[in-house]
C-alpha positions in Angstrom: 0.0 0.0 0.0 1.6 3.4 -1.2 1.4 6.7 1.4 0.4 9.1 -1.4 1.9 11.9 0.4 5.4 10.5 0.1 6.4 10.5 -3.3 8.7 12.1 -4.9 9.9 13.1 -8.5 13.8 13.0 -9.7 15.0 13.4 -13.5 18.0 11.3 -14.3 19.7 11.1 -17.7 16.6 13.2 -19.4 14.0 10.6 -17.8 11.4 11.5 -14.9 11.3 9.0 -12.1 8.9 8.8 -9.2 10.0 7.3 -5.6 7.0 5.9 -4.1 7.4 4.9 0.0 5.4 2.0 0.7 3.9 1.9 4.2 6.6 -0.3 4.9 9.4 2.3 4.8 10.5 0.7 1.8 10.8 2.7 -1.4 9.4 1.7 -5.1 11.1 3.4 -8.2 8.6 3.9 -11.1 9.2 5.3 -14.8 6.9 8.1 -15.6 6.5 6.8 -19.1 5.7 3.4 -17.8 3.9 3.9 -14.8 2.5 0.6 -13.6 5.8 -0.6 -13.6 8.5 -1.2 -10.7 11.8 -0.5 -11.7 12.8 -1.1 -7.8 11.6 -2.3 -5.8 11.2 -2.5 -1.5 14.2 -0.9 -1.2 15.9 1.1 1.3 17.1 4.2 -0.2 16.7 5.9 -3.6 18.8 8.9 -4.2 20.2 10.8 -7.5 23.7 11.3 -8.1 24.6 13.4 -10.4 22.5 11.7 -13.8 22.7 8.4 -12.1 20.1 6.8 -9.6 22.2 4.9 -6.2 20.1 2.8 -4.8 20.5 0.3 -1.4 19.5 -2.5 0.0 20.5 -4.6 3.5 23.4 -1.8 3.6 24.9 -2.4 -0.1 24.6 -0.3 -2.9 24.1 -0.1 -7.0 23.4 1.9 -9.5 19.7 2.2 -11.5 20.2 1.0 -14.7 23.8 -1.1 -14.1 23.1 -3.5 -11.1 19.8 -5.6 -10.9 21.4 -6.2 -7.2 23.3 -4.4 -5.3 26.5 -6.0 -4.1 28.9 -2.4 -3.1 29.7 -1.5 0.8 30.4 1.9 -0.5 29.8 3.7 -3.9 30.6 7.1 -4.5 29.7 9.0 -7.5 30.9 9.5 -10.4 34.1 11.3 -11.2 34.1 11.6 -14.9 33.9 8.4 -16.3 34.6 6.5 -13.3 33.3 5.9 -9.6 35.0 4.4 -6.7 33.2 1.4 -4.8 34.4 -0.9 -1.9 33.1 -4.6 -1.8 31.8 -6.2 1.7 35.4 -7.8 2.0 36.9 -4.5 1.8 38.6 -5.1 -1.7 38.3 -1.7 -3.5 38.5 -0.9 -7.1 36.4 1.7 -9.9 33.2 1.5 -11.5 33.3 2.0 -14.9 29.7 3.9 -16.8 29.1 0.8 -18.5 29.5 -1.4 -15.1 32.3 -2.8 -15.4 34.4 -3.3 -12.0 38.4 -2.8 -11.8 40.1 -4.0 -9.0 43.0 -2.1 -7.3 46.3 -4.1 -7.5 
């Protein structure tokens, strides 16, 4: 069931997106051009960076659009074409826009 006072609209790379909280506490992601249909769903926290969408779940992060689950301890946002991320067992590396991970020696 949806609190229809707690939406919320965001534009990310020239598309409008609405964040639905459910009554829950979890949040919905929905495509205004599609809108009967989740693009995420029950999680924690929805939040634009920059033209990307972070999202997290059970304390890891991903990125709208990249991830269909999110596997990152930390994510930052992008720095050009690249972000930095840190895996739950600490590894680190960069994020590429096309979501491909590179490990640090």
């Amino acid at each position: 069931m949806l609190l229809e006072n707690r939406k919320k609209e965001i534009t990310a790379n020239h598309y409008a997106y609405v964040i639905t909280e459910l009554t829950n506490g979890t949040l919905n992601l929905f495509d205004l051009r599609k809108p009967n249909t989740n693009l995420l769903e029950h999680v924690d926290e929805i939040t634009q960076v920059g033209n990307c969408i972070r999202f997290k779940k059970d304390n890891l992060y991903g990125y709208y659009g990249m991830h269909t689950k999110v596997h990152f301890k930390k994510l930052d946002q992008f720095q050009g074409f690249y972000a930095r991320f840190e895996l739950p067992n600490g590894k680190r590396g960069w994020l590429d826009r096309n979501g491909k991970e590179y490990l640090n020696l």
